[in-house]
C-alpha beads as a LAMMPS data file, in Angstrom:
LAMMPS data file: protein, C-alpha beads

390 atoms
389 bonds

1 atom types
1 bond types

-500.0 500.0 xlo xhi
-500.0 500.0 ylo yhi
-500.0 500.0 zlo zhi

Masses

1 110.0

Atoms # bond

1 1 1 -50.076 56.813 -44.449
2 1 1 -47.578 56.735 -42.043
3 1 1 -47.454 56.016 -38.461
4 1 1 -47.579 58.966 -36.852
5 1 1 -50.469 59.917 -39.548
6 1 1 -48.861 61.882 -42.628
7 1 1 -48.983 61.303 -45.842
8 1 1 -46.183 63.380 -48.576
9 1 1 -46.475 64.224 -51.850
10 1 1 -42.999 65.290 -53.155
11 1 1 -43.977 65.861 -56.685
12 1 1 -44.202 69.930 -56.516
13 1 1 -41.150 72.482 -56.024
14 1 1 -42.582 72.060 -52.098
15 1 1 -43.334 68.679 -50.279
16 1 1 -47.086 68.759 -49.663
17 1 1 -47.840 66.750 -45.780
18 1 1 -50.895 65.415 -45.488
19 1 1 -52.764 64.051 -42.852
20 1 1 -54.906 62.049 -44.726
21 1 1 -54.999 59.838 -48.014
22 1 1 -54.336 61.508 -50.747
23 1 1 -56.679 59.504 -52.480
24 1 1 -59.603 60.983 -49.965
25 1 1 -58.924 64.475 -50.818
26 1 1 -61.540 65.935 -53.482
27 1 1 -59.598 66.510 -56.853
28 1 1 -59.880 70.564 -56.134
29 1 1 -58.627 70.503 -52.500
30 1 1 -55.921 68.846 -54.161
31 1 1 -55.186 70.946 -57.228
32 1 1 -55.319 73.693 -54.764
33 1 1 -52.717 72.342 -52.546
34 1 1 -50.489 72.156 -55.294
35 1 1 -50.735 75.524 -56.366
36 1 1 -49.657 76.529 -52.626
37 1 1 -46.884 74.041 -53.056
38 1 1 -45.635 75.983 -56.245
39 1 1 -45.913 79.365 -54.971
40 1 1 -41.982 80.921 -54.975
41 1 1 -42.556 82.610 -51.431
42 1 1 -44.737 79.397 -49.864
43 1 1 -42.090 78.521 -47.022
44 1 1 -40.757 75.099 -45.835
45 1 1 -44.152 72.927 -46.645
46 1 1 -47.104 73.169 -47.110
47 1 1 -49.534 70.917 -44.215
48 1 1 -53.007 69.598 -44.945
49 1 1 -55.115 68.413 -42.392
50 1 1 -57.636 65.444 -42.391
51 1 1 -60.755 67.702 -42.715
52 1 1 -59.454 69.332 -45.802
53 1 1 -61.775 69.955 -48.652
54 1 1 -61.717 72.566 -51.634
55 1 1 -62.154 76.462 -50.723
56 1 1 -61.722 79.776 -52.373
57 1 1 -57.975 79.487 -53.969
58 1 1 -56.723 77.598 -50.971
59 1 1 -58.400 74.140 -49.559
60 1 1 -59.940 74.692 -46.222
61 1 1 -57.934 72.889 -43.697
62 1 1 -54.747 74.101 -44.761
63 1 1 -51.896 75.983 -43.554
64 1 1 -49.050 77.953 -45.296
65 1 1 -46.324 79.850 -44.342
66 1 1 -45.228 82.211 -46.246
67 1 1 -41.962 84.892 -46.094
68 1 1 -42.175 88.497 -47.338
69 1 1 -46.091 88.240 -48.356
70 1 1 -49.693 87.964 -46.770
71 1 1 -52.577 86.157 -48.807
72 1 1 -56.057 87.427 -48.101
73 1 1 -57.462 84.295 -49.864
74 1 1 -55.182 82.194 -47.584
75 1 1 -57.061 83.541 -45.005
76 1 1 -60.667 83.278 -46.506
77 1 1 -63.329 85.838 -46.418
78 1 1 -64.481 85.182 -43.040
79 1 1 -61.534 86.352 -40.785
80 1 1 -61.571 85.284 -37.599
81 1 1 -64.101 82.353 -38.022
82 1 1 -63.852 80.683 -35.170
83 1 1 -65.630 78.556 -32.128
84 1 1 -65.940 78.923 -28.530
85 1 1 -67.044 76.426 -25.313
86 1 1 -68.036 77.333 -21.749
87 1 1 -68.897 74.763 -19.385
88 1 1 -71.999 75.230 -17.090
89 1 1 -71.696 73.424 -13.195
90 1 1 -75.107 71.794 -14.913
91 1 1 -74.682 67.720 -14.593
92 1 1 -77.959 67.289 -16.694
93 1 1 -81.029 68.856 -18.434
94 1 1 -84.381 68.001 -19.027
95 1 1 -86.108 68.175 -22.679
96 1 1 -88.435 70.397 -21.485
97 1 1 -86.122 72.612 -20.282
98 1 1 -83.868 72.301 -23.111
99 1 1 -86.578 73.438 -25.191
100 1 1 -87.191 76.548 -23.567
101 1 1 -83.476 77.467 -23.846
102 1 1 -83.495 77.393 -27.209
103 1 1 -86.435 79.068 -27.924
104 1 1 -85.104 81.921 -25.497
105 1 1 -81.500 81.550 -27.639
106 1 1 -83.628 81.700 -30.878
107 1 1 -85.560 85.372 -29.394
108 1 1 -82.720 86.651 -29.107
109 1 1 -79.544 85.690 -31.062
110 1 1 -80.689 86.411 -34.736
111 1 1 -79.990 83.871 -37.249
112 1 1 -78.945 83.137 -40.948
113 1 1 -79.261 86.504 -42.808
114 1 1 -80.970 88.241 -40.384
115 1 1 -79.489 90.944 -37.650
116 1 1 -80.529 93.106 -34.522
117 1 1 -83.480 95.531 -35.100
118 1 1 -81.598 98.094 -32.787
119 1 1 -77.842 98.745 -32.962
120 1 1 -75.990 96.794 -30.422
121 1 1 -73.497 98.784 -27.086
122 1 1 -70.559 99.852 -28.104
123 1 1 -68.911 98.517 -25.241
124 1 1 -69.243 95.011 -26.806
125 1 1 -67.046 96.694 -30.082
126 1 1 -63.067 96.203 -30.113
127 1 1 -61.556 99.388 -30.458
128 1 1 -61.131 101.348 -33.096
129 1 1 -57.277 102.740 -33.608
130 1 1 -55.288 103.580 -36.255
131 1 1 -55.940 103.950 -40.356
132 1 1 -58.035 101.200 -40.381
133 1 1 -60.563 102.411 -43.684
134 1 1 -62.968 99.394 -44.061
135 1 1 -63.451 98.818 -40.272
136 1 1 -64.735 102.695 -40.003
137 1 1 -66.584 101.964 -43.072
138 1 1 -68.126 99.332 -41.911
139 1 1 -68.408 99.946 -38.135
140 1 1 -72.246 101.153 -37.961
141 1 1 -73.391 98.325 -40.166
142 1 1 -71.561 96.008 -37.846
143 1 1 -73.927 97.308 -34.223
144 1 1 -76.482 95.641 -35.747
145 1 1 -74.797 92.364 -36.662
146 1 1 -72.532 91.669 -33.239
147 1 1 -73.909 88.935 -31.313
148 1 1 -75.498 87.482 -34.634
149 1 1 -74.503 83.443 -36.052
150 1 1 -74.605 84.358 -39.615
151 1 1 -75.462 81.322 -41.768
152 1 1 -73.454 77.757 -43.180
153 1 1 -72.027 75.659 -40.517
154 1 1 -72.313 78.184 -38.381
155 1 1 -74.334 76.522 -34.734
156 1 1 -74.984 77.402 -31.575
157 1 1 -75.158 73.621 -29.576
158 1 1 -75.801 72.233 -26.267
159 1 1 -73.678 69.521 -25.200
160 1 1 -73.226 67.256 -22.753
161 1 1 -69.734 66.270 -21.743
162 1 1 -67.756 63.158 -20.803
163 1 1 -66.365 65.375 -17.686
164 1 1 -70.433 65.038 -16.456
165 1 1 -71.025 68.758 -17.745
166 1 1 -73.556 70.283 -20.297
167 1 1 -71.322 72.388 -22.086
168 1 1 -72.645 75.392 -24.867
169 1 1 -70.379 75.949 -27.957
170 1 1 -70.756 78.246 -30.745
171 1 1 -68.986 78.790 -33.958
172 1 1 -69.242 82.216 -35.912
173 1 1 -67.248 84.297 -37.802
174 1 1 -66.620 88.262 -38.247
175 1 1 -70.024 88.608 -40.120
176 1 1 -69.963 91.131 -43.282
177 1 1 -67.087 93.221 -41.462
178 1 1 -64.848 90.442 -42.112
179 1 1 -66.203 89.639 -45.274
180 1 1 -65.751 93.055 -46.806
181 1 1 -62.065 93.545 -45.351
182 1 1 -61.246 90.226 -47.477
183 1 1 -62.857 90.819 -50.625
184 1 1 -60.933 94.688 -50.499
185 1 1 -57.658 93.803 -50.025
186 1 1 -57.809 90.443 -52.105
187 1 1 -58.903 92.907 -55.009
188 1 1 -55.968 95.535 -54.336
189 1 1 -53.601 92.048 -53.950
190 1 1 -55.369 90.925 -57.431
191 1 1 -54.182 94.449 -59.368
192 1 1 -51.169 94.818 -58.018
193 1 1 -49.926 91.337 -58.810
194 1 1 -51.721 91.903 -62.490
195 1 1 -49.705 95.218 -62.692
196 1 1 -46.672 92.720 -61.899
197 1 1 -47.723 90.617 -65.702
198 1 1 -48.153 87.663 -62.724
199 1 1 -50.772 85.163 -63.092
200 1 1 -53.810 85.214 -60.591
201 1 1 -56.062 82.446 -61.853
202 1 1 -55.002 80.160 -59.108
203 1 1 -56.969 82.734 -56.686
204 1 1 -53.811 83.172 -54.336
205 1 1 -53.034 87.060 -55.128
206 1 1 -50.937 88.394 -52.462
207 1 1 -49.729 91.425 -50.973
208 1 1 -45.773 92.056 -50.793
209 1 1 -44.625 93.651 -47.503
210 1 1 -43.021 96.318 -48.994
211 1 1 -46.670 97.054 -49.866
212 1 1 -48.435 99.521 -47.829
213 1 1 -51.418 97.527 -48.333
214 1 1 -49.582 94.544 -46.434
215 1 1 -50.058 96.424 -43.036
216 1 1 -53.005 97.943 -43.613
217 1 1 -54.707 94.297 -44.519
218 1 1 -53.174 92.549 -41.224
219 1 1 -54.593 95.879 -38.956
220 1 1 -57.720 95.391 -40.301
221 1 1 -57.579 91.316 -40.105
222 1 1 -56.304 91.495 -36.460
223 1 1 -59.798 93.611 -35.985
224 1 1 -61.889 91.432 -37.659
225 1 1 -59.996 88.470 -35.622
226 1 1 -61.069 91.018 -32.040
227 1 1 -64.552 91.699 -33.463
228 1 1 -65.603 87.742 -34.404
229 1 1 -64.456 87.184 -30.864
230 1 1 -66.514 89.585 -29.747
231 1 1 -69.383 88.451 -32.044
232 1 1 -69.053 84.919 -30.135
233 1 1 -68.799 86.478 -26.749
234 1 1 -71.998 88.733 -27.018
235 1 1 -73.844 85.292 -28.372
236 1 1 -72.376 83.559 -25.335
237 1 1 -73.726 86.148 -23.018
238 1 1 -77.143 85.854 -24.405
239 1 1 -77.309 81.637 -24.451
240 1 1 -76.167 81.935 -20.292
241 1 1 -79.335 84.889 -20.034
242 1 1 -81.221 81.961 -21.842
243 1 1 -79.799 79.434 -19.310
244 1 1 -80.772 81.691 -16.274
245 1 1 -84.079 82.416 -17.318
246 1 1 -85.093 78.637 -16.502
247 1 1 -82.218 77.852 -14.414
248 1 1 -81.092 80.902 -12.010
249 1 1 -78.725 78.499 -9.805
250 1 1 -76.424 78.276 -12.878
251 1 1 -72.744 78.515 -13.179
252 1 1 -70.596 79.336 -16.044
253 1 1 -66.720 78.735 -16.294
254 1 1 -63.847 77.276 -18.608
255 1 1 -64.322 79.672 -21.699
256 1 1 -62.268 78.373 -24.588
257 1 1 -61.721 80.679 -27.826
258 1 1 -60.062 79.638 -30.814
259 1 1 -59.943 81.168 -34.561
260 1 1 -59.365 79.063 -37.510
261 1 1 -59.477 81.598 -40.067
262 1 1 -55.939 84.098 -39.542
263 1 1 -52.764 84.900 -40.720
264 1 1 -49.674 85.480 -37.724
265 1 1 -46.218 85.908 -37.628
266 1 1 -44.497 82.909 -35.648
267 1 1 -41.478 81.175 -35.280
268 1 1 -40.896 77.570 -37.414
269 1 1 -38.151 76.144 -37.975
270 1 1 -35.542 78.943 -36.947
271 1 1 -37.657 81.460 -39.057
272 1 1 -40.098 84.563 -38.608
273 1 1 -43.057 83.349 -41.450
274 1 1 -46.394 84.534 -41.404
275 1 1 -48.551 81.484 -40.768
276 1 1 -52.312 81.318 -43.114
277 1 1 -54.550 78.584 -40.944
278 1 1 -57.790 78.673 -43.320
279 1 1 -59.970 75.900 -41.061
280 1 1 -57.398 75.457 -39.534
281 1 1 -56.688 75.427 -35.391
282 1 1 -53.025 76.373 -33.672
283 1 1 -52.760 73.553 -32.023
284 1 1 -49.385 74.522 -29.613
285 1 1 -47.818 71.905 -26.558
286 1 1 -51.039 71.882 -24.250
287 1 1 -53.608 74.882 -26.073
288 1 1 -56.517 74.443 -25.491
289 1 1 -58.873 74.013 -28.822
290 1 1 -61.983 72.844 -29.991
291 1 1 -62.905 70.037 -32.972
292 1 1 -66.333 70.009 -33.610
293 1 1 -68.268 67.163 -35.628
294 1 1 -71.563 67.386 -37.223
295 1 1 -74.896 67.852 -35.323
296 1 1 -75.275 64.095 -35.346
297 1 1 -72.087 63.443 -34.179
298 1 1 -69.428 63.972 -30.930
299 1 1 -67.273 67.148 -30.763
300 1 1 -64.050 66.832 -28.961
301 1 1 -62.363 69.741 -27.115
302 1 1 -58.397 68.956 -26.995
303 1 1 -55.221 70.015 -25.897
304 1 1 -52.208 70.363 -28.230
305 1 1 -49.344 68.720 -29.059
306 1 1 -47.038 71.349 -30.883
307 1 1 -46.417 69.113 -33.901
308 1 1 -43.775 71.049 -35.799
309 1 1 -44.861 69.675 -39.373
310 1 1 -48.351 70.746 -38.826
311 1 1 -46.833 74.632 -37.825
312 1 1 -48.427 73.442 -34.724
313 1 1 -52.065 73.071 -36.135
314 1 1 -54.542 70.611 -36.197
315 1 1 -58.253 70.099 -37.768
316 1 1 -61.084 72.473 -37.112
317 1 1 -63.744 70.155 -37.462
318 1 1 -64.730 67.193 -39.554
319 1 1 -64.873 68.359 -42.842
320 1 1 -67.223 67.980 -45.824
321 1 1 -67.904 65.345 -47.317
322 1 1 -69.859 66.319 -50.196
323 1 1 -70.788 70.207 -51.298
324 1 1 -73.821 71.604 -50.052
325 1 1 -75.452 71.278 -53.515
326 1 1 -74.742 67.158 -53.446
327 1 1 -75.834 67.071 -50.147
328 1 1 -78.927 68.746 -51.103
329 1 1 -79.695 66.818 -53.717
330 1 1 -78.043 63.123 -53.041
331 1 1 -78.717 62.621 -48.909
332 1 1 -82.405 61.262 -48.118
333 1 1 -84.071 64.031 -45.588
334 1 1 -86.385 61.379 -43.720
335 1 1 -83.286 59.327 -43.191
336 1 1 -81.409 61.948 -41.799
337 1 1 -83.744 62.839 -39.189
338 1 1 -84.551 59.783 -38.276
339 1 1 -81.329 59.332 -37.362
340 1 1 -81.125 62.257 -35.589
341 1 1 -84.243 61.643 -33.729
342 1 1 -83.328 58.285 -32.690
343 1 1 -80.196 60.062 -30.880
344 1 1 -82.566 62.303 -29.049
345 1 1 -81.099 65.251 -30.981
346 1 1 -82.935 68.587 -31.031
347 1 1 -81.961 69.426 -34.667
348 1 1 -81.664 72.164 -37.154
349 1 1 -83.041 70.045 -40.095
350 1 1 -86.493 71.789 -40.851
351 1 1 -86.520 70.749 -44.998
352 1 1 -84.347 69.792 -47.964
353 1 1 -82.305 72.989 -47.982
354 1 1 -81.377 72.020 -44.657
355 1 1 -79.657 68.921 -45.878
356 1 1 -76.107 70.800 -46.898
357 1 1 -75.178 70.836 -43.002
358 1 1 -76.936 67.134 -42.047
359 1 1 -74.638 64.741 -40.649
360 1 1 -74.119 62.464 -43.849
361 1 1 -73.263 65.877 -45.703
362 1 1 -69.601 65.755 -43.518
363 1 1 -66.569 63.314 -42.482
364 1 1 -66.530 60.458 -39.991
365 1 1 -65.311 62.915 -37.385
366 1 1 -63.829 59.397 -35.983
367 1 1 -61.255 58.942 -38.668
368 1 1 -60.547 63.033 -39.044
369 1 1 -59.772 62.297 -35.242
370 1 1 -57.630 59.096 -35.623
371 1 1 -55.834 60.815 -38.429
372 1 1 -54.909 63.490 -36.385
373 1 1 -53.547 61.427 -33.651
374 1 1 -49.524 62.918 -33.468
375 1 1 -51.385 66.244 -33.241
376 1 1 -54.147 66.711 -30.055
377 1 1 -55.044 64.530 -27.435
378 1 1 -58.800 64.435 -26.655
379 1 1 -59.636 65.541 -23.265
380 1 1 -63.401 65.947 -23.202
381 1 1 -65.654 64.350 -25.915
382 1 1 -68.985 66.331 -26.506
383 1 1 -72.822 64.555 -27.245
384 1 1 -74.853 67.463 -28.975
385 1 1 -77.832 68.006 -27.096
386 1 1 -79.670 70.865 -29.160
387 1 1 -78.797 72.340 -32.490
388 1 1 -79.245 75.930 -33.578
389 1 1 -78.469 76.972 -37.121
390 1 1 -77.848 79.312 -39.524

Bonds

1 1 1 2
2 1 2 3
3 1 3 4
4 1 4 5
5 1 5 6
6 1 6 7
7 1 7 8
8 1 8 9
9 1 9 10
10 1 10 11
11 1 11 12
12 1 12 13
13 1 13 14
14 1 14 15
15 1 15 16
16 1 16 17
17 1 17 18
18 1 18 19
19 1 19 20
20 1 20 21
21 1 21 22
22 1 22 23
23 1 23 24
24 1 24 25
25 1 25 26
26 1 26 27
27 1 27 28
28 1 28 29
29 1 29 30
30 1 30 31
31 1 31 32
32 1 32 33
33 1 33 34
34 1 34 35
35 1 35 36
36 1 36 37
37 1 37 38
38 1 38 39
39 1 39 40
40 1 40 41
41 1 41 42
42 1 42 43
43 1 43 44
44 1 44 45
45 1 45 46
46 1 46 47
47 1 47 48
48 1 48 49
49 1 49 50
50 1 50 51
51 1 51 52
52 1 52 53
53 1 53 54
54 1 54 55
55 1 55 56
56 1 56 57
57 1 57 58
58 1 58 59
59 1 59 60
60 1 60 61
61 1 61 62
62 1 62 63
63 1 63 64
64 1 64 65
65 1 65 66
66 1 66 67
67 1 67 68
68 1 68 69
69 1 69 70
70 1 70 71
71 1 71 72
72 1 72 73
73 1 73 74
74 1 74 75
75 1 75 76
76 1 76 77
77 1 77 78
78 1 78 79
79 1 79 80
80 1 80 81
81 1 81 82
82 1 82 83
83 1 83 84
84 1 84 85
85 1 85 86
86 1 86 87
87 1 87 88
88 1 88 89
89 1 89 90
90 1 90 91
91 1 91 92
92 1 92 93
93 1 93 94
94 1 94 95
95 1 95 96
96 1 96 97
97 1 97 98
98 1 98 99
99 1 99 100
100 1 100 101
101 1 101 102
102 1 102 103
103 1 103 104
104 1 104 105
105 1 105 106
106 1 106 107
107 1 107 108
108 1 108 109
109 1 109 110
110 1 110 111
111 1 111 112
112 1 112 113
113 1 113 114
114 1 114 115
115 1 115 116
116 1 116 117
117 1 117 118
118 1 118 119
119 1 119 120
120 1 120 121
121 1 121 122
122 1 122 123
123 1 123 124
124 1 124 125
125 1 125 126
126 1 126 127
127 1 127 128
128 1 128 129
129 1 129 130
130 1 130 131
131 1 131 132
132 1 132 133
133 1 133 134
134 1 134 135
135 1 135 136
136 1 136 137
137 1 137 138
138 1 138 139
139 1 139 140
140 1 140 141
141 1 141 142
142 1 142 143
143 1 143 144
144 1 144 145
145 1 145 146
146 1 146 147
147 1 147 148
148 1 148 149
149 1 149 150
150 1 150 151
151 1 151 152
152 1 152 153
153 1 153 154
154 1 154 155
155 1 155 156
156 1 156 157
157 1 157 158
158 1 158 159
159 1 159 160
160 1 160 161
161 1 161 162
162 1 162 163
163 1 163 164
164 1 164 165
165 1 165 166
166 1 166 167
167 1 167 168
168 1 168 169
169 1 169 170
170 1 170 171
171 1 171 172
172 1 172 173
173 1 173 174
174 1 174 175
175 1 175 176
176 1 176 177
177 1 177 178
178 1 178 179
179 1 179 180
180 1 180 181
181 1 181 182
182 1 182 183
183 1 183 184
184 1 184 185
185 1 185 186
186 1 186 187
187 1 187 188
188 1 188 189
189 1 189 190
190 1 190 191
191 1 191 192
192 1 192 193
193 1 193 194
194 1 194 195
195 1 195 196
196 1 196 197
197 1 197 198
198 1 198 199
199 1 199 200
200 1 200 201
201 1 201 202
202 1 202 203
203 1 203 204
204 1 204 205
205 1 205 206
206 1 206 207
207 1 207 208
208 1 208 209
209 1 209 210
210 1 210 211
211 1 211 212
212 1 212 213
213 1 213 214
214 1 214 215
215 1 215 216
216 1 216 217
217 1 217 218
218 1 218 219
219 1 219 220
220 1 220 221
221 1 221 222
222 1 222 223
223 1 223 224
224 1 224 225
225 1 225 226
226 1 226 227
227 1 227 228
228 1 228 229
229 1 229 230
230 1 230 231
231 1 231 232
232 1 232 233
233 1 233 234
234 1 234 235
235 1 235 236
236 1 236 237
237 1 237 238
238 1 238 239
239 1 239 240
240 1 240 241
241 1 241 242
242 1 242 243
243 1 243 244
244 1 244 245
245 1 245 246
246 1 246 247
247 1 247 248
248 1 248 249
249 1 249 250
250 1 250 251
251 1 251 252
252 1 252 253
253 1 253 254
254 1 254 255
255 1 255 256
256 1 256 257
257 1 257 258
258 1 258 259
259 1 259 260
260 1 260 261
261 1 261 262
262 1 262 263
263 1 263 264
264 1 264 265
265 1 265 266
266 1 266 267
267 1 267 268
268 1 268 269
269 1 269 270
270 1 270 271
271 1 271 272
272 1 272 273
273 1 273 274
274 1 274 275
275 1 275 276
276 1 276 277
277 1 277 278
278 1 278 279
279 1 279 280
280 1 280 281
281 1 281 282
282 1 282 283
283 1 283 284
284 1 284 285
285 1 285 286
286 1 286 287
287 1 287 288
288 1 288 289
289 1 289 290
290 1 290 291
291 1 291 292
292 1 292 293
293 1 293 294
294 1 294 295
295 1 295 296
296 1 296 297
297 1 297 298
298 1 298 299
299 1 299 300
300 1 300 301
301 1 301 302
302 1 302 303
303 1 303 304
304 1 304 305
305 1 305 306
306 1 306 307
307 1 307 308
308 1 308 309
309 1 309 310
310 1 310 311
311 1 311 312
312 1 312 313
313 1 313 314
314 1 314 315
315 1 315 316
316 1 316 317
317 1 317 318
318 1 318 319
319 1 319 320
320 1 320 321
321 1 321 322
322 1 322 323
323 1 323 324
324 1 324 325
325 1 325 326
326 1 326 327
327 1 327 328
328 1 328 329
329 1 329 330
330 1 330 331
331 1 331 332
332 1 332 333
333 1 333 334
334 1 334 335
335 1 335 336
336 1 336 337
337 1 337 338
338 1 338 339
339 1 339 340
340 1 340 341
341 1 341 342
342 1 342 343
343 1 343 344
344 1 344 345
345 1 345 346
346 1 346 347
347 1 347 348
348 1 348 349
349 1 349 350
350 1 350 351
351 1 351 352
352 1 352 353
353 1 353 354
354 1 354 355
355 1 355 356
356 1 356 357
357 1 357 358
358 1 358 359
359 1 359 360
360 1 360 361
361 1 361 362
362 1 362 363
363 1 363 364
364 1 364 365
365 1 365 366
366 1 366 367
367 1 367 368
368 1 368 369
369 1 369 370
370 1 370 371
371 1 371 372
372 1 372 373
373 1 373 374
374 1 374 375
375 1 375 376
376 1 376 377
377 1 377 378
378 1 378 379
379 1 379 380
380 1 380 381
381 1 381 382
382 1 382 383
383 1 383 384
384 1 384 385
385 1 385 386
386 1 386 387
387 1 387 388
388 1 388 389
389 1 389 390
């Protein structure tokens, strides 16, 4: 590693930059990252960050810019996955309290698989403009899943900051909407580059822009990006009602969004590219973002640096460690909640199929952080308080 915290690897027709070891990337996060490396329209470099670890055809916690194409994998199939923090004038909370928060957040923001009984207002929708086929398709399906978590990593948490705040943050994504949109155009992007005799086994079919199918898969991202917002916000409005219903004297201020799962056109290096972050943060000179750890460990909420060989991008969280079938079946579930317990945690860990999002299943957000260093600077470190999840 070097000093300011990359790594290279120079051995594909583009240098790979790593934040991290090399040797602490899994063998298919790495495989991966070549095949981005090798693709003829990847542009410049390709970055990794230090909470990388394998995905669909590209690792999570990478970034690619690319000229002349968009990659739905590159992307992933939850557009618009993303986190946001608001910070309450609250200096502390009582367990008791606490409690009946999240039972409150529980009633009323549904969990895992599970949606709204009732379609949702239509006020809390983005609107709907333009030939934008999946989105209509999908739009009634989607009342009943807006202000939802959806399951994984996915968390609702209660904080408490080192600014003297309790803090809420929640990470979600654009729910089946997003989902579908992927899977449709990284099907079309799969035939057409078939019809081309081009191989797709690396999982990184793309769509040319002379495609038609190129604008009509950014329309429909960009919604999916407005709509997982939206998702977020909705959820946010029902954990303050939760707040209020114990505390009325509440405030609410300093609402952060951020998206790690897009594709934009920006300017690097004296060059219009279309940017992929899949978990992956835009990290610009003094943006605002948000790197969560586990739900056993701090969460930091940062301020950019505008690193140029990142494309101005940074970690999304810690990373895992292990796949949620290891984690199932390697970490010890009494040991992880002792642990938590002994922090004073209100966890999600209920059994053994739990144990894919314990703490030991992820990263020492610690080093992701120190890795990371040339990129953010920390500004507010997070305890978790209380842990909802999928």
């Amino acid at each position: 590693m070097s000093s300011n915290g990359k790594a290279m690897i120079t051995t594909e027709k583009l240098p790979i930059k790593l934040w991290l070891d090399p040797e602490q990337m899994d063998p298919g996060a790495l495989e991966q990252a070549r095949n981005l490396a090798n693709l003829p329209f990847a542009f410049k470099h390709i970055a990794i960050m230090p909470d990388t670890h394998q995905g669909y055809g590209m690792p999570i916690g990478a970034i690619l810019a690319t000229q002349g194409v968009i990659l739905p994998n590159a992307v992933g199939v939850d557009i618009g996955c993303g986190m946001c923090s608001l910070r309450t004038n609250l200096r502390q909370i009582d367990t008791e309290d606490l409690k009946a928060i999240i039972k409150i957040i529980r009633e009323t923001i549904p969990v895992g698989f599970a949606r709204h009984t009732k379609p949702q207002d239509t006020a809390w929708m983005p609107e709907v403009s333009g030939h934008l086929p999946i989105v209509k398709q999908e739009y009634e399906n989607a009342l009943y899943q807006i202000g939802t978590l959806g399951s994984g990593n996915h968390f609702i948490e209660i904080q408490q900051g080192s600014d003297g705040y309790i803090w809420i943050m929640i990470h979600s994504g654009s729910r089946n909407m997003g989902f579908t949109v992927a899977n449709h155009y990284n099907d079309i992007a799969k035939a057409l580059n078939q019809a081309a005799g081009e191989d797709t086994s690396t999982d990184l079919a793309y769509l040319p822009a002379a495609s038609e199918h190129f604008q009509l898969y950014k329309d429909e991202m960009d919604y999916c990006l407005e709509f997982a917002l939206a998702n977020r916000l909705l959820m946010m409005e029902r954990a303050k009602a939760a707040f209020k219903a114990l505390i009325p004297e509440v405030e609410f201020s300093h609402l952060i969004n951020k998206p790690h799962n897009f594709a934009a056109e920006e300017e690097h290096f004296g060059q219009t590219v279309m940017v992929h972050r899949k978990g992956a943060t835009r990290a610009r000179k003094d943006e605002w973002g948000m790197i969560p750890g586990s739900q056993g460990t701090r969460s930091f909420l940062v301020t950019g640096k505008g690193e140029v060989e990142s494309f101005q991008s940074c970690a999304h969280g810690a990373g895992r460690i292990m796949s949620r079938a290891q984690a199932r079946k390697r970490l010890d579930f009494k040991e992880e909640v002792k642990a938590l317990k002994e922090r004073g945690i209100l966890h999600a860990l209920r059994s053994r199929k739990d144990l894919d999002e314990a703490p030991g299943s992820y990263k020492d957000i610690d080093e992701v952080m120190h890795n990371q260093r040339d990129l953010v600077d920390v500004q507010i470190e997070l305890q978790p308080l209380a842990v909802i999840k999928g």
